[in-house]
Chimera marker file (.cmm) of the C-alpha trace (Angstrom):
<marker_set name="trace">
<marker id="1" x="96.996" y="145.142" z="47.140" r="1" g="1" b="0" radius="0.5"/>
<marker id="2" x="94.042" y="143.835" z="50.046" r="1" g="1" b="0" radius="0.5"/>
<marker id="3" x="90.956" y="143.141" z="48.547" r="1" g="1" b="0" radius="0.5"/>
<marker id="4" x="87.879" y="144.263" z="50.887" r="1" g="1" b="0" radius="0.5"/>
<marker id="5" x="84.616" y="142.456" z="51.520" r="1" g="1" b="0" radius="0.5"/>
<marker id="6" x="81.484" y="144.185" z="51.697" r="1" g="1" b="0" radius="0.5"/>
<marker id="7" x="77.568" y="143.760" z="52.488" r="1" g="1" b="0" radius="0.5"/>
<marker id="8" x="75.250" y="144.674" z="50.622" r="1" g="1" b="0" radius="0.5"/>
<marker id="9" x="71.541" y="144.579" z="52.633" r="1" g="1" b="0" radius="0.5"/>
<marker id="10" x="67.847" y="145.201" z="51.656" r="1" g="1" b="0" radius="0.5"/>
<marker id="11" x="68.298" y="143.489" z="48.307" r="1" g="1" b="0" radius="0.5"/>
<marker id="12" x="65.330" y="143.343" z="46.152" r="1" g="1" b="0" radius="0.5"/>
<marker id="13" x="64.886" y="139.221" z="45.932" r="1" g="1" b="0" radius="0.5"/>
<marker id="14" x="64.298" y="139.344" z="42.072" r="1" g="1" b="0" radius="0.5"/>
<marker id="15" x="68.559" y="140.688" z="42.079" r="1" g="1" b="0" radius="0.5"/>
<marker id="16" x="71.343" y="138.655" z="40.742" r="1" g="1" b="0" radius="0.5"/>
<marker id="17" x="75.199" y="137.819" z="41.165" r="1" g="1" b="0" radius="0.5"/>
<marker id="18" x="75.414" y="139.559" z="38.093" r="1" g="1" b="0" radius="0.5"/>
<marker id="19" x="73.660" y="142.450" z="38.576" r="1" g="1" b="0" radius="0.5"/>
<marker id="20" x="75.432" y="142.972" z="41.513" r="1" g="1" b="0" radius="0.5"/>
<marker id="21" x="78.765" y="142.752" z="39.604" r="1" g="1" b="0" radius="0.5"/>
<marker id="22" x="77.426" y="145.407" z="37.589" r="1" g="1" b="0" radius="0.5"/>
<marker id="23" x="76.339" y="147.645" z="39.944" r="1" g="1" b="0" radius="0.5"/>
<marker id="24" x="79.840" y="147.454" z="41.925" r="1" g="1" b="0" radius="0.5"/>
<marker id="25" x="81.733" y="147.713" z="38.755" r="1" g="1" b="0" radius="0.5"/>
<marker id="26" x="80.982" y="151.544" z="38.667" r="1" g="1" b="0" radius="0.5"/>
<marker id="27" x="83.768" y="151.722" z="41.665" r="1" g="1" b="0" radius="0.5"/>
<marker id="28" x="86.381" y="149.462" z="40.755" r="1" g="1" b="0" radius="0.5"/>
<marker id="29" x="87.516" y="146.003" z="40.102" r="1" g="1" b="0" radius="0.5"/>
<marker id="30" x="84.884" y="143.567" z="41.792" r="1" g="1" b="0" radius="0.5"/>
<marker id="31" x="86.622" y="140.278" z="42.570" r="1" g="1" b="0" radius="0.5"/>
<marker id="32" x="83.415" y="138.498" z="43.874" r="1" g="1" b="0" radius="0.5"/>
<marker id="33" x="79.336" y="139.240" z="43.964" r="1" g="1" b="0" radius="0.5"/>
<marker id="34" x="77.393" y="136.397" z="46.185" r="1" g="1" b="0" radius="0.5"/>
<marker id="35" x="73.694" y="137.281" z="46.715" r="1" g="1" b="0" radius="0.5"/>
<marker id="36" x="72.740" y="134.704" z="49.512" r="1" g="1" b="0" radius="0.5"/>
<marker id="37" x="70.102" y="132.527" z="49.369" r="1" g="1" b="0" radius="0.5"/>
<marker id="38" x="67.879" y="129.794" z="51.606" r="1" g="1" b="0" radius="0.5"/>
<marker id="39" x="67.472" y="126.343" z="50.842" r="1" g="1" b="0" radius="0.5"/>
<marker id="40" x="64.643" y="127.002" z="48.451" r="1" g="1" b="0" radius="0.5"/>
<marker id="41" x="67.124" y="129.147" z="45.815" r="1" g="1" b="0" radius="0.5"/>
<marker id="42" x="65.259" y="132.046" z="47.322" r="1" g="1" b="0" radius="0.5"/>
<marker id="43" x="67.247" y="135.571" z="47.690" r="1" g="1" b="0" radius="0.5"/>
<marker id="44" x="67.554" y="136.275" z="51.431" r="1" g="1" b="0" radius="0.5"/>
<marker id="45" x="67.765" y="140.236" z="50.766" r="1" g="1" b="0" radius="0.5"/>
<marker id="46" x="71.476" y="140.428" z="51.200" r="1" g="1" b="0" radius="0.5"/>
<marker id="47" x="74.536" y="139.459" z="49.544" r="1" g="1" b="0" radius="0.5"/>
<marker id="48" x="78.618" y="140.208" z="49.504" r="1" g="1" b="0" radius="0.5"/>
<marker id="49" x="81.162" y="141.899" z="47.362" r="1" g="1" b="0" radius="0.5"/>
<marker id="50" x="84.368" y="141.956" z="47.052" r="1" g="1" b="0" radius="0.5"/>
<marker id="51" x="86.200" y="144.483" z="45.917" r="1" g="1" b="0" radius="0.5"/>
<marker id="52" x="90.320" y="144.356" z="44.326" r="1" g="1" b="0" radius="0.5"/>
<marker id="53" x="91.302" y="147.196" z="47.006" r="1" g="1" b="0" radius="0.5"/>
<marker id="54" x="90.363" y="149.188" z="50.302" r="1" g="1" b="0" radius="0.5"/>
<marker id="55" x="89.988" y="152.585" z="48.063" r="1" g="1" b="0" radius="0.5"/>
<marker id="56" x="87.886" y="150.725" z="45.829" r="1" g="1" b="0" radius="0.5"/>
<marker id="57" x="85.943" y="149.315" z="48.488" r="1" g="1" b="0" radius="0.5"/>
<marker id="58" x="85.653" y="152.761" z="50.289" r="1" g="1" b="0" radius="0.5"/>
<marker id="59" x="84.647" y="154.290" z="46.641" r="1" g="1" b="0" radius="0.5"/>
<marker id="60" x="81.721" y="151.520" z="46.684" r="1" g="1" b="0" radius="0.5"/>
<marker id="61" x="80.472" y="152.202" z="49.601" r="1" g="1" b="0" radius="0.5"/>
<marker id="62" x="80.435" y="155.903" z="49.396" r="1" g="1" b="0" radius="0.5"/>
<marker id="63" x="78.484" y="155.859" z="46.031" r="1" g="1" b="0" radius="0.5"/>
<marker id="64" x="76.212" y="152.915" z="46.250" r="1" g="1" b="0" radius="0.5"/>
<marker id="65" x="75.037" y="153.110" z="49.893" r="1" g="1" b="0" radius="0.5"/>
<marker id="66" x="71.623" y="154.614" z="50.294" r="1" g="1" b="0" radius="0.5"/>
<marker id="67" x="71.409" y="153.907" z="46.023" r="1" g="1" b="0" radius="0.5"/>
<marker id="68" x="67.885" y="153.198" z="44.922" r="1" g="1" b="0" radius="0.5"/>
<marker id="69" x="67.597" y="149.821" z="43.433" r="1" g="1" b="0" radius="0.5"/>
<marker id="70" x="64.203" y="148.429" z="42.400" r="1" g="1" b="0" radius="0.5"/>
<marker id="71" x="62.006" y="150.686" z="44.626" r="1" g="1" b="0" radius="0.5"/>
<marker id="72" x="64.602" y="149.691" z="47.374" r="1" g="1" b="0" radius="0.5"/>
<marker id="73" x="67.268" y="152.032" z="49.409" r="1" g="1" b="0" radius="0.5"/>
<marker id="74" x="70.485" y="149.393" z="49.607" r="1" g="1" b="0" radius="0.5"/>
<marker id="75" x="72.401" y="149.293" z="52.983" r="1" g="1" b="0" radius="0.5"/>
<marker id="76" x="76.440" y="148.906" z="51.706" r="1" g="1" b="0" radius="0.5"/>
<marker id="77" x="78.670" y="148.397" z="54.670" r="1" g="1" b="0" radius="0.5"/>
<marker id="78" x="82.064" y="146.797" z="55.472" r="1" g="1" b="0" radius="0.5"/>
<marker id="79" x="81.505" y="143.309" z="56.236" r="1" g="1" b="0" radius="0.5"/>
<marker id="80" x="81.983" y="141.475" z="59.686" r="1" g="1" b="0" radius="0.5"/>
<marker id="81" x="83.920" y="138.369" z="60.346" r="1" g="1" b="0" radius="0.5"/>
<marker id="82" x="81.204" y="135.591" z="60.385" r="1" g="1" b="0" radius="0.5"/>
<marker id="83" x="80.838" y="134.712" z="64.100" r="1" g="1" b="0" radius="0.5"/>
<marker id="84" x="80.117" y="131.158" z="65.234" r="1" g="1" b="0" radius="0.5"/>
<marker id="85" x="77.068" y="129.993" z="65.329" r="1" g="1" b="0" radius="0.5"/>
<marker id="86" x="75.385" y="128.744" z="68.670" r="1" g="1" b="0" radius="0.5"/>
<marker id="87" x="72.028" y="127.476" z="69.441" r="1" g="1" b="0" radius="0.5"/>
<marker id="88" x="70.319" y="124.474" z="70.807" r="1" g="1" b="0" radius="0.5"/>
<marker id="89" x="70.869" y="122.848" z="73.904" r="1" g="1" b="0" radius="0.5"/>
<marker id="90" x="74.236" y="120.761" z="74.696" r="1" g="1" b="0" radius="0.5"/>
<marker id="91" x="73.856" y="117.158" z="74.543" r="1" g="1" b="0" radius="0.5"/>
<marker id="92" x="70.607" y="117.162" z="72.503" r="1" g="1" b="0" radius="0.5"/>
<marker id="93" x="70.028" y="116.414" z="69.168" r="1" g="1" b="0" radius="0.5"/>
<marker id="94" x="67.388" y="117.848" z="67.008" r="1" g="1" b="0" radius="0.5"/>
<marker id="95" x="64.168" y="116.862" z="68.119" r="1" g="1" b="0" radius="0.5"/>
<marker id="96" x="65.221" y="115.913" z="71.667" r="1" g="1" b="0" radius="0.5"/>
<marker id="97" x="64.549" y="112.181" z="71.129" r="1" g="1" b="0" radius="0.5"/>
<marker id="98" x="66.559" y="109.614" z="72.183" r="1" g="1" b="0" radius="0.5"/>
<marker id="99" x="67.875" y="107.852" z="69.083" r="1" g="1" b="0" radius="0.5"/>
<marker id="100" x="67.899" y="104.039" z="70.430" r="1" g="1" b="0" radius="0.5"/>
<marker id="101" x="64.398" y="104.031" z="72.438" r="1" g="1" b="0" radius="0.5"/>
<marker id="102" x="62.597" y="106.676" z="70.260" r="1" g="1" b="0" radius="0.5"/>
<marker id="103" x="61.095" y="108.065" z="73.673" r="1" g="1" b="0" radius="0.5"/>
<marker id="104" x="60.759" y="111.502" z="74.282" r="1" g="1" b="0" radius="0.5"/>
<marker id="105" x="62.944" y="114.142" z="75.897" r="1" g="1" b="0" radius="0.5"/>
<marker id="106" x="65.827" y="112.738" z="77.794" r="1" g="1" b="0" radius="0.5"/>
<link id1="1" id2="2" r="1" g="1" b="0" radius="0.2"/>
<link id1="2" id2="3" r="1" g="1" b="0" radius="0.2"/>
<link id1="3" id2="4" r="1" g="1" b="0" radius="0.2"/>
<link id1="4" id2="5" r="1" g="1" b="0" radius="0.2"/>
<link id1="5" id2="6" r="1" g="1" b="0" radius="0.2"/>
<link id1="6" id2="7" r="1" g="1" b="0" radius="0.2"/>
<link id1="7" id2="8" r="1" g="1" b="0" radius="0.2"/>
<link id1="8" id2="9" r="1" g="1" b="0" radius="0.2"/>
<link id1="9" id2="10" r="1" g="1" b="0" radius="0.2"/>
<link id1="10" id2="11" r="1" g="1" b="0" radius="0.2"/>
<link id1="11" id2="12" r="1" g="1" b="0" radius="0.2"/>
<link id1="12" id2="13" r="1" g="1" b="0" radius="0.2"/>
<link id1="13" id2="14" r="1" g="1" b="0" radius="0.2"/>
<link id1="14" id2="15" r="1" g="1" b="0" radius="0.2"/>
<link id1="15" id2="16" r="1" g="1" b="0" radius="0.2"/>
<link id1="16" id2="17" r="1" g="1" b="0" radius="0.2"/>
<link id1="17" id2="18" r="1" g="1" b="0" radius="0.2"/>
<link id1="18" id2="19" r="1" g="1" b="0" radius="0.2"/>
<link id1="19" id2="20" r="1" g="1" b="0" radius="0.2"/>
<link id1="20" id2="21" r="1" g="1" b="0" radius="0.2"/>
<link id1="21" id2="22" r="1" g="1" b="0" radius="0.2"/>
<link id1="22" id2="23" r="1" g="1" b="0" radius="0.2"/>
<link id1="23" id2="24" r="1" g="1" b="0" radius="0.2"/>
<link id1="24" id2="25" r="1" g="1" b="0" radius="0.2"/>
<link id1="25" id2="26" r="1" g="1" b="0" radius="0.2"/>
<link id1="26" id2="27" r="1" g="1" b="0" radius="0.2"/>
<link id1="27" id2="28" r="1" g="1" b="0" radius="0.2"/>
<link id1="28" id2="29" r="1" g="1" b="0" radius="0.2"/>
<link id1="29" id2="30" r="1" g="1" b="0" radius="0.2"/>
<link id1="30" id2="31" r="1" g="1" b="0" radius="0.2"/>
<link id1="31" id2="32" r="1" g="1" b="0" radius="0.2"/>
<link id1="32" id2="33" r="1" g="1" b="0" radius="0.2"/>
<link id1="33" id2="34" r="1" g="1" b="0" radius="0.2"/>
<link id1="34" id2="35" r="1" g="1" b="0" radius="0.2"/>
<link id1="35" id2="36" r="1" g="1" b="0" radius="0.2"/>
<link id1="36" id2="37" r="1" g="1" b="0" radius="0.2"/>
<link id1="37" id2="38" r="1" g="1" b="0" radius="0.2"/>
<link id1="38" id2="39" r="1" g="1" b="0" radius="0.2"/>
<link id1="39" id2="40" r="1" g="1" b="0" radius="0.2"/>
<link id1="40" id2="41" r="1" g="1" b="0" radius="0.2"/>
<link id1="41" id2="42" r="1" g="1" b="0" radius="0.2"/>
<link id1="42" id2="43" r="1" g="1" b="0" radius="0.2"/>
<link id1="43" id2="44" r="1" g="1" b="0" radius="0.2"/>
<link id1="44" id2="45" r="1" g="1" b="0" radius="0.2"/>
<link id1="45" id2="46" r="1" g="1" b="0" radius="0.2"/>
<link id1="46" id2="47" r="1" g="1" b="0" radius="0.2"/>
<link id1="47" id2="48" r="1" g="1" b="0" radius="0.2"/>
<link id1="48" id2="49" r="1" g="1" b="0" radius="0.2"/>
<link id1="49" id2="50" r="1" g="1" b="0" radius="0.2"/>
<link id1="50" id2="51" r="1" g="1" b="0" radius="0.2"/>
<link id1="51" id2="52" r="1" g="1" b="0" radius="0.2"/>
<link id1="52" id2="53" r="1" g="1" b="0" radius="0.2"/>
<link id1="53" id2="54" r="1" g="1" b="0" radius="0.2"/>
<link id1="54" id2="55" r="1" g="1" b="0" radius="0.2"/>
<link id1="55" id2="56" r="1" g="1" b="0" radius="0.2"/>
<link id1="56" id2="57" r="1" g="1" b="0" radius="0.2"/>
<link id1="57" id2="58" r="1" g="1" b="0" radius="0.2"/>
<link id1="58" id2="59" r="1" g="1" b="0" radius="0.2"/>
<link id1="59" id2="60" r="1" g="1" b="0" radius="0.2"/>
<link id1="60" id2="61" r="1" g="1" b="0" radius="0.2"/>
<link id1="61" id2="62" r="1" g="1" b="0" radius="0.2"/>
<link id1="62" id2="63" r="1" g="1" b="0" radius="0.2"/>
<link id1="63" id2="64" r="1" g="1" b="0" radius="0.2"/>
<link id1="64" id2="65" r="1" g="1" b="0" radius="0.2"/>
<link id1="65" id2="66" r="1" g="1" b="0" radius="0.2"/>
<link id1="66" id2="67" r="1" g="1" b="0" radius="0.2"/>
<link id1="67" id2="68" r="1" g="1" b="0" radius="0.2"/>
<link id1="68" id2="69" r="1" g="1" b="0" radius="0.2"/>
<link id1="69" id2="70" r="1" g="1" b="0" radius="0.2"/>
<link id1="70" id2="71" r="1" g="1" b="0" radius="0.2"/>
<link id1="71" id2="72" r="1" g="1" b="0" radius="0.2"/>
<link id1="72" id2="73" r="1" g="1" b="0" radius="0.2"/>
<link id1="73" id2="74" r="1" g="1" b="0" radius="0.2"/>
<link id1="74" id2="75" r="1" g="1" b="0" radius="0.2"/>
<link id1="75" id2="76" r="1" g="1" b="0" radius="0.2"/>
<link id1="76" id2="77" r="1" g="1" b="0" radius="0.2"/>
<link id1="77" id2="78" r="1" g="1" b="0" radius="0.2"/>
<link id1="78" id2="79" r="1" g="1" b="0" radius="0.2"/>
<link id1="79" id2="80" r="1" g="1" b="0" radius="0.2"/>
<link id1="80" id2="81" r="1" g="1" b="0" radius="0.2"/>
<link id1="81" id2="82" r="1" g="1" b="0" radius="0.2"/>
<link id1="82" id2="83" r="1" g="1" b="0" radius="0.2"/>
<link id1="83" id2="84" r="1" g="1" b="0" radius="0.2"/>
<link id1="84" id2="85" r="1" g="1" b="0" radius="0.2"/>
<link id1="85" id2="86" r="1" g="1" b="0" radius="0.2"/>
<link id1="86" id2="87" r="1" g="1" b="0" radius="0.2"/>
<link id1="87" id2="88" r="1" g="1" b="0" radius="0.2"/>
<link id1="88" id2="89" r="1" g="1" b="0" radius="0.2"/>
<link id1="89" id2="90" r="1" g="1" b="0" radius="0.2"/>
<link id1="90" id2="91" r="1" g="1" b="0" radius="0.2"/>
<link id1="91" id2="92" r="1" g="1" b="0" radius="0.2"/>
<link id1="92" id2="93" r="1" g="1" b="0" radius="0.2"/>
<link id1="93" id2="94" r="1" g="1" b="0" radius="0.2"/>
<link id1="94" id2="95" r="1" g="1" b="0" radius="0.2"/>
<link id1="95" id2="96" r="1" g="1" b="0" radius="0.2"/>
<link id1="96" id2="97" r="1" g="1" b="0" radius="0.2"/>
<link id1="97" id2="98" r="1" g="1" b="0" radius="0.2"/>
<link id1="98" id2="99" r="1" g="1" b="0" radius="0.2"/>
<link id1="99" id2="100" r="1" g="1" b="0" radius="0.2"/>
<link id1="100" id2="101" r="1" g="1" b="0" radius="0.2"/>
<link id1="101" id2="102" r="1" g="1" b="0" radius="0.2"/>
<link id1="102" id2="103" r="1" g="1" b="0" radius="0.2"/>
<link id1="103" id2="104" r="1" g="1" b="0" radius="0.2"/>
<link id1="104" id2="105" r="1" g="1" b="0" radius="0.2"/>
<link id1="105" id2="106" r="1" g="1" b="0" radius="0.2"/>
</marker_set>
């Protein structure tokens, strides 16, 4: 038995783990809900699930994507791999200062 994770997109911010849980229930065993947030606590309008099995999963998506959820259409979709994030320039750190002087960019 392979448990399947999914995303769930255009949350409304005001929903929880547990209503999430809930909703997913209606297909199968759900194994984990995660609505993600920023560093504030604040929903970011998306979230995971993970359901006990691939039918399951496939039953979830079927039913609940395009579902009306406080005034909003959710997006359900199998999830990616996370890729690696990549930004900023090589050899500077944030702010571009140099730590020992405190001058400016390097």
């Amino acid at each position: 038995m392979t448990s399947k994770k999914l995303y769930v997109g255009n949350l409304p911010y005001s929903v929880t783990e547990d209503d999430l849980r809930q909703l997913f229930s209606e297909a199968g065993e759900v194994q984990s809900a995660k609505v993600i947030s920023d560093e504030t606590g604040r929903s970011k309008g998306f979230g995971f699930v993970e359901m006990a099995t691939l039918e399951e999963a496939e039953k979830a998506v079927n039913a609940i994507n395009g579902r009306t959820l406080k005034d909003r259409a959710l997006n359900v979709s199998e999830a990616k791999p996370q890729q690696p994030r990549t930004g900023g320039r090589p050899g500077r750190g944030f702010g571009g200062r140099d730590r020992e002087s405190g001058r400016g960019w390097r």
